[in-house]
C-alpha positions, 0 to 999 in steps of 0.5 A: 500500500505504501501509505501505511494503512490498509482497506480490511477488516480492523477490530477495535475495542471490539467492533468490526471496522470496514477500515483500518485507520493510519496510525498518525491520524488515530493518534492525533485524535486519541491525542485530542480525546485525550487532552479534552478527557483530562479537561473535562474529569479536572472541570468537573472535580473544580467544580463539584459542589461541596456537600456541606454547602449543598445541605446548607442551602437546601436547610434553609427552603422548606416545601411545607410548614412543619407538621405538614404531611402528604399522605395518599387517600382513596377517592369515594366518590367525585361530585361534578361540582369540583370535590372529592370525598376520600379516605386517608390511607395512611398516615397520623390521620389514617381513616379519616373521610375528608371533602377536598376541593378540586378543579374542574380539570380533576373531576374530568379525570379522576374516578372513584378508586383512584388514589390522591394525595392529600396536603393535611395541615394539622389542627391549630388553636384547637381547630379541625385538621384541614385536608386539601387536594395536592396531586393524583398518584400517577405512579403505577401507569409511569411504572408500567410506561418505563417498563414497556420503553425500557423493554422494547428498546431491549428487545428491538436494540437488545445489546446496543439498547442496553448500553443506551439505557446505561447511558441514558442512567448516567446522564440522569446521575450526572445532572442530578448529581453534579450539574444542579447541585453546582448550579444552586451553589452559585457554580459558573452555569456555562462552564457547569453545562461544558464540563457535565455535558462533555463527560456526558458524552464521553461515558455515553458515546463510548458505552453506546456505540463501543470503544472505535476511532468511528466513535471517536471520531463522531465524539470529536464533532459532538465536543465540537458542536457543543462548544459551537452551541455554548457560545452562540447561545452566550452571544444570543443572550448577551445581543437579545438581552435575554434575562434567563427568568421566564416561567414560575420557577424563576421568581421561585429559584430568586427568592429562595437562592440568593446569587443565582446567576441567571444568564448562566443557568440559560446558558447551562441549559442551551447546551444541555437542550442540543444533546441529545439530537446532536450526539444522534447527528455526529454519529450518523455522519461518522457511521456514514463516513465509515460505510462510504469508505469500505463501500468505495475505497478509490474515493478520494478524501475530497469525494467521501466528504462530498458524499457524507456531507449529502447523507448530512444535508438530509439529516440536518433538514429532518432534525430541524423539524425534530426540534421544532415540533418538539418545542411546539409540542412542549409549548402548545398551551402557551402559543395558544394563549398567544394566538388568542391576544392576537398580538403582531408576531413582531411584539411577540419577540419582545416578550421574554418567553419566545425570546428566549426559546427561538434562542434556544432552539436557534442556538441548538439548531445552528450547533446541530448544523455546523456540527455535520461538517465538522464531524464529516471533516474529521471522519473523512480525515481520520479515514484512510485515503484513496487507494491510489493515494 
């Protein structure tokens, strides 16, 4: 061959690759990897939130005054005028048979036999102990929900969905773990989003789809995109004036956690938001590389980007409708009230809310896109030459 590489079958980290990749171009990525690795594990441990600290700031919110109690009650009967009769299954007030009020939404959905959750305030100054409606107890449905999602993808995706499930497991651990106890301790909120996103990706890419220079490859691109998102959505921010407060749990987060930096979290959550539709980008246009490769191994460098960046051109269009159907979907309820004031779509920029997703979704999106070129640039370079070459 002369180039130092050859077109065979090439085990790595236990998958078949129709390739075998040159050993400059394998170490210089594994090189970057690296070098990214390192900053990601000495981000995240900079950045870990002290324990004590975390327990201090929790200490001082409370969800309920004391004495306070939630305990679960069975519905006896549902009276279209908005209450429920029920009875209190467990608890100090375990038997009790109480008449709460609900809305209309409620009555509509709930049936005798049906399990609720109570708000019990108990009895002050010798009054009665109060009951009120907190929530309808959705716990069995969502159970038998995850297990039919976490048994498909097994049975359909069956090694490869296991692992994606383990992947999906460590993402929750990290954010839940990591990125919002940071976030609450008054930690930097893109560098929390950088550094938890970046060691997402790594567990999750190599977990998912096997230790290989392919997936290497489609790692470099999502580091890539992800760095491309974080600091579009900064200059967004900065240039539309984006306050990063915009439902009820903004004032919510302001006065029970002093110092919180807004922009930050809106930051933090602009990258979080492209993950996961960008991780499914690169490694379909890295996969792509790979395939164009093995299937026409006299293709110049030139000729197998051009053709991965096709395969790219379609993906890209589909997953711009996937995020903009998602977040129409997700705010449905809100551009309905919108479309009821009938408002010119001129003065809806200027409310915070559509600001600040047409910046989320545009920063995600422009990501998404320039992420295609540069995972196709980095595959095609990792990939051996032509054969004449």
């Amino acid at each position: 061959m002369g180039t130092g590489h050859t077109h065979g079958a090439h085990r790595a980290g236990g998958r078949d690759e129709s390739v075998e990749v040159a050993r400059r171009p394998r170490l210089l990525l594994l090189a970057a990897l690296a070098l990214a690795g390192l900053a990601t594990v000495a981000a995240v441990l900079t950045l870990w939130p002290d324990g004590a600290e975390v327990d201090q700031v929790r200490s001082k919110v409370s969800f309920a005054a004391p004495g306070v109690t939630f305990p679960d009650a069975t519905v006896d009967e549902v009276h279209a005028k908005g209450t429920l009769e029920v009875t209190v299954e467990e608890g100090p007030g375990k038997g009790d048979h109480a008449t709460v009020q609900v809305s209309p939404q409620v009555v509509d959905t709930v049936e005798a036999g049906d399990t609720v959750r109570l708000q019990r305030t108990p009895a002050a100054d010798g009054g009665d102990v109060q009951y009120g409606y907190f929530g309808t107890v959705r716990s069995v449905p969502l159970l038998v929900l995850t297990l039919v999602f976490a048994a498909l993808v097994l049975l359909v995706a069956r090694w490869r969905g296991f692992f994606a499930l383990l992947g999906l497991a460590f993402s929750g651990f990290v954010i839940w773990t990591f990125m919002l106890p940071a976030l609450l301790t008054g930690a930097n909120g893109l560098a929390v989003g950088l550094a938890g996103s970046a060691l997402i990706m790594f567990v999750v890419l190599y977990t998912t789809h096997g230790l290989s220079i392919r997936t290497s490859a489609a790692l470099a691109g999502t580091l890539a995109g992800v760095l491309v998102t974080a600091g579009l959505g900064v200059l967004a921010t900065s240039a539309t004036r984006a306050t990063g407060v915009t439902d009820e749990a903004g004032p919510i987060l302001q006065s029970l956690v002093g110092g919180l930096d807004f922009h930050g979290l809106f930051a933090c959550a602009i990258v979080v938001a492209g993950l996961g539709v960008l991780n499914d980008v690169t490694i379909t246009q890295a996969s792509s590389v790979w395939e164009i490769r093995g299937a026409a191994p006299a293709m110049s460098r030139a000729q197998v980007f051009a053709s991965g960046m096709r395969i790219g051109r379609d993906h890209i269009a589909s997953t711009i409708y996937t995020i903009v159907f998602a977040y129409a979907g997700t705010a449905l309820a809100v551009l309905l009230v919108l479309q009821l004031y009938g408002l010119p779509f001129s003065d809806l920029l200027t409310t915070e809310e559509i600001t600040e997703e047409l910046v989320r979704t545009l920063a995600s999106s422009i990501g998404l896109v320039l992420a295609v070129p540069l995972t196709t640039g980095i595959a095609a370079l990792v990939v051996p030459g032509a054969l004449s070459e």
